[in-house]
PDB file of N, CA, C and O in Angstrom, chain B, residues numbered from 101:
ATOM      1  N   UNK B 101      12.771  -2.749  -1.421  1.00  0.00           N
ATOM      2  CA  UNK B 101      12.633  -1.387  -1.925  1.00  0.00           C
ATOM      3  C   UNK B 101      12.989  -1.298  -3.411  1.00  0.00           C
ATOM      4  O   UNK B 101      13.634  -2.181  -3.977  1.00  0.00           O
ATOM      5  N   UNK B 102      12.543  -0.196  -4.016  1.00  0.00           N
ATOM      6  CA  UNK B 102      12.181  -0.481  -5.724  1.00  0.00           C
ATOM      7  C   UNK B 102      13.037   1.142  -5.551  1.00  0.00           C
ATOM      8  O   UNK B 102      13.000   1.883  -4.568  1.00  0.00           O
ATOM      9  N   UNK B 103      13.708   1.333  -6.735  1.00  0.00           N
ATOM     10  CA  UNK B 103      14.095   2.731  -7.425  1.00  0.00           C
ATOM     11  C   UNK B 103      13.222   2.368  -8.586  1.00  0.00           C
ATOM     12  O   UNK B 103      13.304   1.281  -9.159  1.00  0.00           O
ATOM     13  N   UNK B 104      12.035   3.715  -9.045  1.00  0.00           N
ATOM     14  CA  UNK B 104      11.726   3.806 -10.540  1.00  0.00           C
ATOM     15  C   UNK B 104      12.340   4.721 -10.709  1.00  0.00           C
ATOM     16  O   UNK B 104      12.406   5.714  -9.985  1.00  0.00           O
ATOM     17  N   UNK B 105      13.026   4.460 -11.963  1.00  0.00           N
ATOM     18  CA  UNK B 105      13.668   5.562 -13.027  1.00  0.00           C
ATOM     19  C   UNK B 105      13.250   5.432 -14.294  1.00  0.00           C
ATOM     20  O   UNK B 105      13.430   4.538 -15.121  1.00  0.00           O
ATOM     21  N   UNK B 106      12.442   6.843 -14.345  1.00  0.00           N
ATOM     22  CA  UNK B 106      11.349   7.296 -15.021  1.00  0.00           C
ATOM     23  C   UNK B 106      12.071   7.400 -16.569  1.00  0.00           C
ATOM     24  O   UNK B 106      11.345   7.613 -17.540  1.00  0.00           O
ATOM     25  N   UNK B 107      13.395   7.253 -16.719  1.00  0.00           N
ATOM     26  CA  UNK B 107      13.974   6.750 -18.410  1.00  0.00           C
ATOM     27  C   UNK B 107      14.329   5.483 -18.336  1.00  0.00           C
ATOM     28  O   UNK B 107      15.258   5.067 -19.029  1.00  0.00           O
ATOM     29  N   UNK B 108      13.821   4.885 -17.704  1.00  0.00           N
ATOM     30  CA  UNK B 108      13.832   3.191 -18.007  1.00  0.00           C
ATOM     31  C   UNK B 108      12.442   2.930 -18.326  1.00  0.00           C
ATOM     32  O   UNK B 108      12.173   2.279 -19.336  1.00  0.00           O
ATOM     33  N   UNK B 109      11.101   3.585 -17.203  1.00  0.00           N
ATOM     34  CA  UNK B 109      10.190   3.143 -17.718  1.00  0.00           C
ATOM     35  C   UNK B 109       9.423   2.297 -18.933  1.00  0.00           C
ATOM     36  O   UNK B 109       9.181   3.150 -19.787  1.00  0.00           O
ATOM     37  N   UNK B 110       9.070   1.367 -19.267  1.00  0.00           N
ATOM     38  CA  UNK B 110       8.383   1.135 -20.010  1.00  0.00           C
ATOM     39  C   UNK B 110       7.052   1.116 -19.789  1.00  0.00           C
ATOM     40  O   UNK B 110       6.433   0.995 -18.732  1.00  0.00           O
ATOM     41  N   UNK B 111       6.465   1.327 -21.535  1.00  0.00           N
ATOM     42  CA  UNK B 111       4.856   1.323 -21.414  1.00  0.00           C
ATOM     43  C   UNK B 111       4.308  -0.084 -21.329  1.00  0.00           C
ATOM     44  O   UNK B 111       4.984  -1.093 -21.131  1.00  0.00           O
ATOM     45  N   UNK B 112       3.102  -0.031 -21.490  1.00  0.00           N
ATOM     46  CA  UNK B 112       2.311  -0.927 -20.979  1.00  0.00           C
ATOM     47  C   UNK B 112       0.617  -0.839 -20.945  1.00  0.00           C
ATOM     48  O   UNK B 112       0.123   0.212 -21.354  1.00  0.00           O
ATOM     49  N   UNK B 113      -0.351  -1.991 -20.434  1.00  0.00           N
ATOM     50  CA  UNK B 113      -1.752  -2.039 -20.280  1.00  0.00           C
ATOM     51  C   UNK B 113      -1.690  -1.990 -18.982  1.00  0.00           C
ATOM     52  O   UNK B 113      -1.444  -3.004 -18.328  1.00  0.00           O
ATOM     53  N   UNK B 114      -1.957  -0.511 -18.282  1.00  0.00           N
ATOM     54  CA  UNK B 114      -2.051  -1.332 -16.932  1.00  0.00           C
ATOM     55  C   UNK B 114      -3.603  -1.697 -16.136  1.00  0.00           C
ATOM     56  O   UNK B 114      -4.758  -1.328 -16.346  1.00  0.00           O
ATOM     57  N   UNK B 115      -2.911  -2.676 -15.061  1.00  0.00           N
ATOM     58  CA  UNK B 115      -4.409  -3.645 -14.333  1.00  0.00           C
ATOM     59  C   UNK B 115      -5.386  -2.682 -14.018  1.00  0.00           C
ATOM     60  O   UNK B 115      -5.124  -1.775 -13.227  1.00  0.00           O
ATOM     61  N   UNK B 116      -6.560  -2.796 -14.593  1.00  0.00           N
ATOM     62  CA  UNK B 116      -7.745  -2.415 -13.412  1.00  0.00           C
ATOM     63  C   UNK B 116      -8.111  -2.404 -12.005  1.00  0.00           C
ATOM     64  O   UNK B 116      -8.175  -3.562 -11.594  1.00  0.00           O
ATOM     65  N   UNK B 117      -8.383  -1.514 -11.078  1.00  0.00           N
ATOM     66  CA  UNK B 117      -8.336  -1.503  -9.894  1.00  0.00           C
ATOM     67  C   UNK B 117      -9.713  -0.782  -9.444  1.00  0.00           C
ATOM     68  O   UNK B 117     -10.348   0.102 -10.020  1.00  0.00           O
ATOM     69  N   UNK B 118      -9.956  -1.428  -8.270  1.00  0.00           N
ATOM     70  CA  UNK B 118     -10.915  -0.331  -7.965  1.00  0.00           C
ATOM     71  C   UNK B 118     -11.072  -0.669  -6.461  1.00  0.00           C
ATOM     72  O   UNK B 118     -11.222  -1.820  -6.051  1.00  0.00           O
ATOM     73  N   UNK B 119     -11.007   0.873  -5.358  1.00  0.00           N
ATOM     74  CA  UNK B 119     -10.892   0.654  -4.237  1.00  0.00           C
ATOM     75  C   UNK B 119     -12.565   1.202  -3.676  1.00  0.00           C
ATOM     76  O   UNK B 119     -13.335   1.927  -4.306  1.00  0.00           O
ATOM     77  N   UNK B 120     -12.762   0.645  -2.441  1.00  0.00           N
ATOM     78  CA  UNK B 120     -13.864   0.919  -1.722  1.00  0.00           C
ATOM     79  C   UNK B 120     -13.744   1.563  -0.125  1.00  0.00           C
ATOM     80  O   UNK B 120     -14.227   1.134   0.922  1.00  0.00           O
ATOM     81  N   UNK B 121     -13.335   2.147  -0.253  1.00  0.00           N
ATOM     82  CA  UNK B 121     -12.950   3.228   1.230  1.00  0.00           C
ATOM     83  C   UNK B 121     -13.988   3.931   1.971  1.00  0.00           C
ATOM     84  O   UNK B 121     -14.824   4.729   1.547  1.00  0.00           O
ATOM     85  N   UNK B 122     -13.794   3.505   3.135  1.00  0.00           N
ATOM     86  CA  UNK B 122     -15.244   4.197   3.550  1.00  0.00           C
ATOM     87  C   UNK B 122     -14.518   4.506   5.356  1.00  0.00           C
ATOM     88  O   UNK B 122     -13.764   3.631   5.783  1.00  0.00           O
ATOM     89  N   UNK B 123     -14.772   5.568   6.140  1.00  0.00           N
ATOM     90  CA  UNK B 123     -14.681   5.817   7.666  1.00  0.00           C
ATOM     91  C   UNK B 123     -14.282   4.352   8.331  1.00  0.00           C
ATOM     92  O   UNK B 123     -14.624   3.396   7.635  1.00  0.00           O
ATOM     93  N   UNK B 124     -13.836   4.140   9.154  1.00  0.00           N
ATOM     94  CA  UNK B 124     -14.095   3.144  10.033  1.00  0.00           C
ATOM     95  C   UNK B 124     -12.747   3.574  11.357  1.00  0.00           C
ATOM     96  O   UNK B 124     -12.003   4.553  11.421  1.00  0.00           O
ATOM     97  N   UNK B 125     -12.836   2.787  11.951  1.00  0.00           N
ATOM     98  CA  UNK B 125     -12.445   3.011  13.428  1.00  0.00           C
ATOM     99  C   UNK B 125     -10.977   2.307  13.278  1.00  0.00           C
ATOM    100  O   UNK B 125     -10.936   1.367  12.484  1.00  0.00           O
ATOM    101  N   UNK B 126      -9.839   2.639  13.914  1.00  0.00           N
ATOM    102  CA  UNK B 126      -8.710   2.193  13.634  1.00  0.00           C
ATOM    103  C   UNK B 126      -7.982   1.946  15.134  1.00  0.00           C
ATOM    104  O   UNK B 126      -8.046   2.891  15.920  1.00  0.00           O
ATOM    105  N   UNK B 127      -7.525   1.131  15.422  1.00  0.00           N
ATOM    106  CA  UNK B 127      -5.924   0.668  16.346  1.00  0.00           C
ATOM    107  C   UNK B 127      -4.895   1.209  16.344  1.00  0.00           C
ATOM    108  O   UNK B 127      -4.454   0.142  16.771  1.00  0.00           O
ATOM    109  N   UNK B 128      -4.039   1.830  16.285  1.00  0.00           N
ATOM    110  CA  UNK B 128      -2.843   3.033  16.255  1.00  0.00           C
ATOM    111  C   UNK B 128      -1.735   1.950  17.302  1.00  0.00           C
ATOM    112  O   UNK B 128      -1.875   1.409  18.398  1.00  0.00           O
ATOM    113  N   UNK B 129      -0.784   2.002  16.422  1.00  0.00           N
ATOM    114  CA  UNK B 129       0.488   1.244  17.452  1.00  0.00           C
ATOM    115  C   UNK B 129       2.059   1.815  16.765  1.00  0.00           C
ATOM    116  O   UNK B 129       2.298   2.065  15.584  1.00  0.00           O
ATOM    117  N   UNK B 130       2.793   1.889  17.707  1.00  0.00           N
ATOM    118  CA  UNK B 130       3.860   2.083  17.186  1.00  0.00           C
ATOM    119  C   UNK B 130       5.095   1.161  17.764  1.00  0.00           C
ATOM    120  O   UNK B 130       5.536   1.253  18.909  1.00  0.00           O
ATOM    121  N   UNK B 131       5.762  -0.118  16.334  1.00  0.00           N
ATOM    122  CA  UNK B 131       6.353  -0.819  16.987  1.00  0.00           C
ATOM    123  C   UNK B 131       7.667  -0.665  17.013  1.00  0.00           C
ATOM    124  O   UNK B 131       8.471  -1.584  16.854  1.00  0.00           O
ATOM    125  N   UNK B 132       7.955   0.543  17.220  1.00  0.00           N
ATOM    126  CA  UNK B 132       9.725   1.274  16.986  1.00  0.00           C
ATOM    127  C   UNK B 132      10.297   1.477  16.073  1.00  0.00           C
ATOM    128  O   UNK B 132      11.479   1.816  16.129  1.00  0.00           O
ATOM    129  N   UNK B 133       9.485   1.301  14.676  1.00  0.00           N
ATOM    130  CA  UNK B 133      10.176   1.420  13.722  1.00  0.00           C
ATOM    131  C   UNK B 133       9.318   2.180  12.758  1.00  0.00           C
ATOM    132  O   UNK B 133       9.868   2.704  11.790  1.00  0.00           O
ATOM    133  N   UNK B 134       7.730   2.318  12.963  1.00  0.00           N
ATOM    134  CA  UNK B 134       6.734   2.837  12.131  1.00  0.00           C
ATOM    135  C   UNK B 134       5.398   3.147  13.081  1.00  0.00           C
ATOM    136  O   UNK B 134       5.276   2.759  14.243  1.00  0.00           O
ATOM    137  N   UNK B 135       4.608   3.783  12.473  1.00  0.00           N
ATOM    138  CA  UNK B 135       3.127   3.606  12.923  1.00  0.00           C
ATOM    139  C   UNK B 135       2.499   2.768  12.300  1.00  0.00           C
ATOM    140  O   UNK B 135       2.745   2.675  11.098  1.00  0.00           O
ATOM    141  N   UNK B 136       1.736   2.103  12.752  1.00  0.00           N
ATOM    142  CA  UNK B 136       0.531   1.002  12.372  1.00  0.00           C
ATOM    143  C   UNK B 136      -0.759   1.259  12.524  1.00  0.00           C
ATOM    144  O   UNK B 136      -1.134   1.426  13.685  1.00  0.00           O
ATOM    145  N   UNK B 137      -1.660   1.350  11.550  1.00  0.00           N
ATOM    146  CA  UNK B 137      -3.012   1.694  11.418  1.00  0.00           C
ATOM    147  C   UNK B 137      -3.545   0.015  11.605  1.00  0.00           C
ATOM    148  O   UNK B 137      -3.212  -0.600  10.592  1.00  0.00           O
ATOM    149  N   UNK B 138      -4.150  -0.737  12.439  1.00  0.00           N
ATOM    150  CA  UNK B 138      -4.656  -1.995  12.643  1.00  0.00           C
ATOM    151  C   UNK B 138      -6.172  -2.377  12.250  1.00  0.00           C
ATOM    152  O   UNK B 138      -6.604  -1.510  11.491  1.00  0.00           O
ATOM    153  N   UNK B 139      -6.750  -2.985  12.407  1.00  0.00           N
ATOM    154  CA  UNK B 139      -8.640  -3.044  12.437  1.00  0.00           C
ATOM    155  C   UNK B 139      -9.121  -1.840  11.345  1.00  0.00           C
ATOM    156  O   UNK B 139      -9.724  -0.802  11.618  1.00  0.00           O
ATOM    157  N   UNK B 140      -8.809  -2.162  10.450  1.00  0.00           N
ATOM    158  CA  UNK B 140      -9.540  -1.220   9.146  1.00  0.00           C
ATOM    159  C   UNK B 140     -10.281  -2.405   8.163  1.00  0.00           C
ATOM    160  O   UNK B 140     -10.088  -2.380   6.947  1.00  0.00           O
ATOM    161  N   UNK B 141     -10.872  -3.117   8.595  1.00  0.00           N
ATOM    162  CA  UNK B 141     -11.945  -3.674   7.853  1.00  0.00           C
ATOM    163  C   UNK B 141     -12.795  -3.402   7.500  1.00  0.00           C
ATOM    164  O   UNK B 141     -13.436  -2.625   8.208  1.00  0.00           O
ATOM    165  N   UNK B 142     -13.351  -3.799   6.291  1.00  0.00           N
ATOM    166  CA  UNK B 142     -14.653  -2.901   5.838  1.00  0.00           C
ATOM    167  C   UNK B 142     -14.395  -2.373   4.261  1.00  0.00           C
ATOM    168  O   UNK B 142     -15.137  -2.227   3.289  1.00  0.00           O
ATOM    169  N   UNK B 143     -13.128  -2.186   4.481  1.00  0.00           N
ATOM    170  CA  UNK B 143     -12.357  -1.428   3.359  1.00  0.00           C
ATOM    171  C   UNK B 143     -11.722  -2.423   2.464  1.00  0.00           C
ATOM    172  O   UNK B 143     -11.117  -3.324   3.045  1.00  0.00           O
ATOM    173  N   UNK B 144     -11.735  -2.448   1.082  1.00  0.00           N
ATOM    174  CA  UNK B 144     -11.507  -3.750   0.165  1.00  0.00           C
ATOM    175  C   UNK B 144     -11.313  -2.684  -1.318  1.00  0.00           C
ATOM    176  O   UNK B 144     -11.824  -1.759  -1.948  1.00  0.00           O
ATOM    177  N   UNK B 145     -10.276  -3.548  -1.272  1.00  0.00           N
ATOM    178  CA  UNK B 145      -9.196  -3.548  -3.129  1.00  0.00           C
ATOM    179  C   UNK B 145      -9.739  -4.567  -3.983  1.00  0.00           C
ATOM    180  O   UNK B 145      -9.928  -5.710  -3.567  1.00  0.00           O
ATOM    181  N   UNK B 146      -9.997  -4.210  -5.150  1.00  0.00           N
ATOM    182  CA  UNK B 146     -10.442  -5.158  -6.094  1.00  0.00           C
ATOM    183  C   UNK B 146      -9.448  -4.779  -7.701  1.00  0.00           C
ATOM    184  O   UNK B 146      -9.675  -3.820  -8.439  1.00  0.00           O
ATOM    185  N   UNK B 147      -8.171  -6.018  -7.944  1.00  0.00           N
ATOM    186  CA  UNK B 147      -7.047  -5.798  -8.684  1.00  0.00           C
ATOM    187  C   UNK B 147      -7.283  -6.954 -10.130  1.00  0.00           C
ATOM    188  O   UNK B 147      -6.828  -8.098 -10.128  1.00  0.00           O
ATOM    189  N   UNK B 148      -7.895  -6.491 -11.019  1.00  0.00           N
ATOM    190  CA  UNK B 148      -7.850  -7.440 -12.273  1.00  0.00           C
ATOM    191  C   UNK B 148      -9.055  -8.633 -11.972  1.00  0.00           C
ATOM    192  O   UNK B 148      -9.134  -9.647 -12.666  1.00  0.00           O
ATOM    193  N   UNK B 149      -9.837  -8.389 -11.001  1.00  0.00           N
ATOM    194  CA  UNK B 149     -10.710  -9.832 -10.963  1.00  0.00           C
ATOM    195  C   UNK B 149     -10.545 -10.397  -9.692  1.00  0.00           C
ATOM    196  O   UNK B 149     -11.054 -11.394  -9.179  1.00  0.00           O
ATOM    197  N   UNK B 150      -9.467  -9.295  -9.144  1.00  0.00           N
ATOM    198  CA  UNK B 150      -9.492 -10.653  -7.224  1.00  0.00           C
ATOM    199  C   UNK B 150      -9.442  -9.864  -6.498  1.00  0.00           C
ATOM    200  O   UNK B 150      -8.648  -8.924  -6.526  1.00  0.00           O
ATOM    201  N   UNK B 151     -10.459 -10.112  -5.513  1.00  0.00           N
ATOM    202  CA  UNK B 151     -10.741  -9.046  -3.952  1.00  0.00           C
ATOM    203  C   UNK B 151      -9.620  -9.370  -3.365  1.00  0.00           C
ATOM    204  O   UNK B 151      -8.978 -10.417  -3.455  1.00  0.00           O
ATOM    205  N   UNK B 152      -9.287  -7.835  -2.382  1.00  0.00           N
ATOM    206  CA  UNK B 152      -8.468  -7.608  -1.376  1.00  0.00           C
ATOM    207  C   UNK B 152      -9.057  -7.285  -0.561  1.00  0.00           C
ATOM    208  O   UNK B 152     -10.163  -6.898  -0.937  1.00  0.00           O
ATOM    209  N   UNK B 153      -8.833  -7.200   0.948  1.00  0.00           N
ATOM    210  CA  UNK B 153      -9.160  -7.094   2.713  1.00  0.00           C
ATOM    211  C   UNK B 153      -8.077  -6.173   2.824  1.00  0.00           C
ATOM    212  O   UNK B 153      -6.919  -6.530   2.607  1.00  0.00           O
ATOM    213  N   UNK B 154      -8.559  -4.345   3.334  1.00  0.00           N
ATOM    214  CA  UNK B 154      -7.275  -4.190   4.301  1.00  0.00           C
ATOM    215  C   UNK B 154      -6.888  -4.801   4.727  1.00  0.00           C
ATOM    216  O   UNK B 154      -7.616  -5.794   4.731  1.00  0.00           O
ATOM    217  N   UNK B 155      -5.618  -5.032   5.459  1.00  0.00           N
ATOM    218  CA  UNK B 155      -4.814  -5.378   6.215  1.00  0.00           C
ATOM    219  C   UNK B 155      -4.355  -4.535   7.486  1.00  0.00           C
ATOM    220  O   UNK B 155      -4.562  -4.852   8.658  1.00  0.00           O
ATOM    221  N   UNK B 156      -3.557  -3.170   6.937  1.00  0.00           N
ATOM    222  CA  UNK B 156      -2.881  -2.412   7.824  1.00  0.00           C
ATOM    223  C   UNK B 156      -2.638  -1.141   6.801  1.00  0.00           C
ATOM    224  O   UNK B 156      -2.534  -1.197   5.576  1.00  0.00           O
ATOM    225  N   UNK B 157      -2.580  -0.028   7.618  1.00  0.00           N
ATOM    226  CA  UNK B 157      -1.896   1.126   6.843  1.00  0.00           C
ATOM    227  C   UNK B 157      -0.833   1.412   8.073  1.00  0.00           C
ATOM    228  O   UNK B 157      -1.087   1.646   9.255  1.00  0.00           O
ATOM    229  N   UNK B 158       0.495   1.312   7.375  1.00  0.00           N
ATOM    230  CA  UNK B 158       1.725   1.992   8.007  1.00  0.00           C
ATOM    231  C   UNK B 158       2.409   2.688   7.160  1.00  0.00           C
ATOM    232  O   UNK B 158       2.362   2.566   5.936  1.00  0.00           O
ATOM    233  N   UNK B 159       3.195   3.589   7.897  1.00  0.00           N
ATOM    234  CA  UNK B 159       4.005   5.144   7.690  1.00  0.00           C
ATOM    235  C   UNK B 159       5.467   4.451   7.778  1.00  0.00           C
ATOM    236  O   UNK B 159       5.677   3.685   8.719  1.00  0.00           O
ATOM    237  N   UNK B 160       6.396   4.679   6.903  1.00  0.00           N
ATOM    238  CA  UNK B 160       8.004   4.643   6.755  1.00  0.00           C
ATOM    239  C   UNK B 160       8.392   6.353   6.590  1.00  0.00           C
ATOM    240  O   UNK B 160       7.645   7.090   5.945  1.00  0.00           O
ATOM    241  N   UNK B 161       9.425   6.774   7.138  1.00  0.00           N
ATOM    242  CA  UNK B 161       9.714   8.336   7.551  1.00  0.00           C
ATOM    243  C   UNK B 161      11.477   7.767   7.605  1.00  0.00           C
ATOM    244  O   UNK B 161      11.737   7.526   8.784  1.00  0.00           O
ATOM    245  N   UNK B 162      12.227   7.602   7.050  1.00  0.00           N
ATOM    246  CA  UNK B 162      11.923   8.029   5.064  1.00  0.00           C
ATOM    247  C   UNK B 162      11.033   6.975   4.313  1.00  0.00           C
ATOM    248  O   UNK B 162      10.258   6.100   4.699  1.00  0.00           O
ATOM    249  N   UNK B 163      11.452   7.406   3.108  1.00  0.00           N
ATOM    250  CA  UNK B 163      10.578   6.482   2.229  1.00  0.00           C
ATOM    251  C   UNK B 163      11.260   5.169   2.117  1.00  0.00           C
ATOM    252  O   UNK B 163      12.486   5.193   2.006  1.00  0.00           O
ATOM    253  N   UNK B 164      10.662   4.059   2.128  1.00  0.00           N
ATOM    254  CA  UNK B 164      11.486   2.774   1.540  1.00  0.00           C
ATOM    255  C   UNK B 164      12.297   2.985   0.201  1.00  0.00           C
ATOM    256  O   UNK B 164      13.499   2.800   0.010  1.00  0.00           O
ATOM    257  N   UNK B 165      11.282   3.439  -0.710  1.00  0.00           N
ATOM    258  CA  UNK B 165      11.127   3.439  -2.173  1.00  0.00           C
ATOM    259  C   UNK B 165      11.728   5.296  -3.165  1.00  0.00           C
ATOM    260  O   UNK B 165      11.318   6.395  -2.790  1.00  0.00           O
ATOM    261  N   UNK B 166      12.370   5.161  -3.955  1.00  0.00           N
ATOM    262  CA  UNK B 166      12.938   6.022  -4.454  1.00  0.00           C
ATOM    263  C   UNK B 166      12.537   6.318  -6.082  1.00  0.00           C
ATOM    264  O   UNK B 166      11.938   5.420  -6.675  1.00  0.00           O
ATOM    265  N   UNK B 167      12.836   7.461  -6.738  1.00  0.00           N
ATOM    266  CA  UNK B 167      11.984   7.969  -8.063  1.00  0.00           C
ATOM    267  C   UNK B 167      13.127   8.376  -7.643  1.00  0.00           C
ATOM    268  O   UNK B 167      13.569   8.670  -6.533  1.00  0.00           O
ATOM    269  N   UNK B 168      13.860   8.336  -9.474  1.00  0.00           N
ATOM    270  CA  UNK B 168      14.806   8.813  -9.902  1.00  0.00           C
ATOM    271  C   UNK B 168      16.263   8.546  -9.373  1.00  0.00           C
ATOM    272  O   UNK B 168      17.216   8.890 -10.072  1.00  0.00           O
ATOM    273  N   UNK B 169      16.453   7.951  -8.176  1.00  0.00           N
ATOM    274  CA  UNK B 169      17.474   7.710  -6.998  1.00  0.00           C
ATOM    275  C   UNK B 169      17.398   8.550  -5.958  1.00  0.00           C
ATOM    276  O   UNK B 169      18.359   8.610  -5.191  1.00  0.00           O
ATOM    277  N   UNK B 170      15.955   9.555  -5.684  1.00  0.00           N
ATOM    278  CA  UNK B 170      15.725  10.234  -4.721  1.00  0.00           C
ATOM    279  C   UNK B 170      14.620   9.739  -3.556  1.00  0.00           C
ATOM    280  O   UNK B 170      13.637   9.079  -3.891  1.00  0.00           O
ATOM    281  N   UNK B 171      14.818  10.039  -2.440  1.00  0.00           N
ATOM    282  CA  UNK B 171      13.844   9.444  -1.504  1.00  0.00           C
ATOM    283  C   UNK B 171      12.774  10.626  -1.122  1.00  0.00           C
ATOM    284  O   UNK B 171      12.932  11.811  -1.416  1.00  0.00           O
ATOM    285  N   UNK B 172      11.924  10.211  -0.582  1.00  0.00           N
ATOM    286  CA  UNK B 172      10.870  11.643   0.014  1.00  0.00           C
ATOM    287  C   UNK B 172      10.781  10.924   1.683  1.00  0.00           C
ATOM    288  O   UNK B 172      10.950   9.813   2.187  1.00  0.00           O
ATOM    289  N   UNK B 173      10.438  12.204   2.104  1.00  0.00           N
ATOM    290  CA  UNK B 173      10.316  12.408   3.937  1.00  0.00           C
ATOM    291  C   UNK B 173       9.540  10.927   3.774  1.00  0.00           C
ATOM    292  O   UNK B 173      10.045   9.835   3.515  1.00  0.00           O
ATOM    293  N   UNK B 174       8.620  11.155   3.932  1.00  0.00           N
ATOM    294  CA  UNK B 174       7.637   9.888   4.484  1.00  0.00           C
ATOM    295  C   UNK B 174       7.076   8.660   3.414  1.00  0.00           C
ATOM    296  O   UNK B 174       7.425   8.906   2.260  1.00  0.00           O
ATOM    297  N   UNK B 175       6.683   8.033   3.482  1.00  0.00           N
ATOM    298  CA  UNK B 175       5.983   6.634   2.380  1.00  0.00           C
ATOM    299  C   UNK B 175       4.540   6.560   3.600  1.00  0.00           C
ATOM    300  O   UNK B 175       4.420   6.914   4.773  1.00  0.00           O
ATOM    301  N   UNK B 176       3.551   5.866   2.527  1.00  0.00           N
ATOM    302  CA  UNK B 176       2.438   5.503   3.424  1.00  0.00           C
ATOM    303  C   UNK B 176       1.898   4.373   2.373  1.00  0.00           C
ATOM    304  O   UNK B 176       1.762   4.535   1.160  1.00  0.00           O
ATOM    305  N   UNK B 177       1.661   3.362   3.017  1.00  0.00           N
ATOM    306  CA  UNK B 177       1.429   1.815   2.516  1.00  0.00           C
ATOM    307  C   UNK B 177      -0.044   1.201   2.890  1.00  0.00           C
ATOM    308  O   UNK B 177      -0.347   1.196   4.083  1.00  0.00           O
ATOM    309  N   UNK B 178      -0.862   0.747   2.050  1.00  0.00           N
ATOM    310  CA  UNK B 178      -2.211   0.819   1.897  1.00  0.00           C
ATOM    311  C   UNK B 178      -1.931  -0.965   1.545  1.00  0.00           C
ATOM    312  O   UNK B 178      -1.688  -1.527   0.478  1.00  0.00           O
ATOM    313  N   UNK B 179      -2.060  -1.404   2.681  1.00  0.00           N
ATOM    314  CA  UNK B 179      -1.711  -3.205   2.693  1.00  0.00           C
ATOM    315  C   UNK B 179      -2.722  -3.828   2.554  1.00  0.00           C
ATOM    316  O   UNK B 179      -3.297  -3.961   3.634  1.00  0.00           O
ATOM    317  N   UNK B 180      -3.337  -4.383   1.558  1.00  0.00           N
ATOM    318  CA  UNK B 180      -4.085  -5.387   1.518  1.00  0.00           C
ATOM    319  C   UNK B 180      -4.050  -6.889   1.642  1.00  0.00           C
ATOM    320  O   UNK B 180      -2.966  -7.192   2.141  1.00  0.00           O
ATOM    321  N   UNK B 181      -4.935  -8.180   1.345  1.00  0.00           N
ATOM    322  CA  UNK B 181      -4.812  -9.303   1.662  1.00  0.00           C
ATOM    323  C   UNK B 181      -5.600  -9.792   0.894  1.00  0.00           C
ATOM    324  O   UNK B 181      -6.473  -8.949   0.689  1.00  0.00           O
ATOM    325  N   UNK B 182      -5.840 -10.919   0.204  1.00  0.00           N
ATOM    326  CA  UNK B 182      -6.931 -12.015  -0.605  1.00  0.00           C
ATOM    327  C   UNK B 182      -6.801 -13.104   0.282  1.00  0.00           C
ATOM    328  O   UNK B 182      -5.791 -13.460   0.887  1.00  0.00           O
ATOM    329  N   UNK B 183      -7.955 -13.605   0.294  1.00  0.00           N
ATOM    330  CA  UNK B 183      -8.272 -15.144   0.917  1.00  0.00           C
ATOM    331  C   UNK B 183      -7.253 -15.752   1.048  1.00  0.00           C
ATOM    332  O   UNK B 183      -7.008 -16.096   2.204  1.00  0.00           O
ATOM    333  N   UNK B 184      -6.036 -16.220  -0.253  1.00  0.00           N
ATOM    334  CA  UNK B 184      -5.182 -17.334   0.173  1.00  0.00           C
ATOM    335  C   UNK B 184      -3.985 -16.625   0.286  1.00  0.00           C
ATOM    336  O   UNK B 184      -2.908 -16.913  -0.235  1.00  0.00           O
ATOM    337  N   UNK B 185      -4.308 -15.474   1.158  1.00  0.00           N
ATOM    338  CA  UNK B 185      -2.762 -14.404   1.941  1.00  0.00           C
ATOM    339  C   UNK B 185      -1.794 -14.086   0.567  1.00  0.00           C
ATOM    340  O   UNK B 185      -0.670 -14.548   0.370  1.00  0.00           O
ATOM    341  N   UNK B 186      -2.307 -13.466  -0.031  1.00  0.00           N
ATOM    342  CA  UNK B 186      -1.694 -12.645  -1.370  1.00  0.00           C
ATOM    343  C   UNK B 186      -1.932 -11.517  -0.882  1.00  0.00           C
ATOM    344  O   UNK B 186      -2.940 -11.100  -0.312  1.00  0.00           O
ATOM    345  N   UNK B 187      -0.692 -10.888  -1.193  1.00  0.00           N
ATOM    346  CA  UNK B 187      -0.863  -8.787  -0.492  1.00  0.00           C
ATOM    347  C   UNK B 187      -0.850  -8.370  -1.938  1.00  0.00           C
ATOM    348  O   UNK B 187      -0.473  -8.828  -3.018  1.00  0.00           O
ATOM    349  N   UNK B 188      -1.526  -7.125  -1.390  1.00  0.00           N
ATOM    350  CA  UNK B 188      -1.431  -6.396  -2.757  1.00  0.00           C
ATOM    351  C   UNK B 188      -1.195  -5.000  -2.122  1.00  0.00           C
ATOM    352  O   UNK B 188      -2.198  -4.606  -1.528  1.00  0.00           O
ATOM    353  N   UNK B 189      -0.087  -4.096  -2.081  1.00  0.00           N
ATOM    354  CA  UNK B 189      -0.203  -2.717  -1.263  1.00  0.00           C
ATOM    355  C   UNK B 189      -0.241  -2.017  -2.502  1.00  0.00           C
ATOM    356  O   UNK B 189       0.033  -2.361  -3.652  1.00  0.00           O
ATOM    357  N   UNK B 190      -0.691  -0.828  -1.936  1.00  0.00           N
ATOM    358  CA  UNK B 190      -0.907   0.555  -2.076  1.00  0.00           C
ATOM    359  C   UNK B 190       0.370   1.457  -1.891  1.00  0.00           C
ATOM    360  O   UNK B 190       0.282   2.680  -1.994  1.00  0.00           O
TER     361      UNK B 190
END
């Protein structure tokens, strides 16, 4: 889990991205700790020059991740994958 604190920030170039989202049919599981969105293929991240494969979309209720040292109700994570199992989330 990451705290950004938005007066530390620094600037920067940031990466090019570009997502391709489209309907598709999903798996729903819950393994006691989150929901799991499963079988979302179809759907692909493209980060600086290298394709991503969904993976999974899961829900954290609270958030993992904090802004400012504050948390929010829920997080939702947009998991991707490249050929040689590099994630890249959302």
């Amino acid at each position: 889990p990451i705290d950004i604190v938005e007066s530390e920030a620094v600037g920067g170039v940031p990466t090019p991205f570009a997502m391709q989202y489209g309907p598709t049919g999903v798996d729903i599981s819950n393994n006691g700790k989150t929901l799991v969105m499963n079988s979302v293929g179809g759907n692909t991240l493209e980060v600086g020059g290298t394709n991503y494969s969904m993976f999974n979309i899961h829900f954290h209720h609270i958030s993992e991740h904090l802004f400012n040292g504050g948390g929010f109700d829920a997080e939702i994570h947009f998991v991707h994958v490249d050929g040689a199992g590099n994630l890249a989330v959302l």
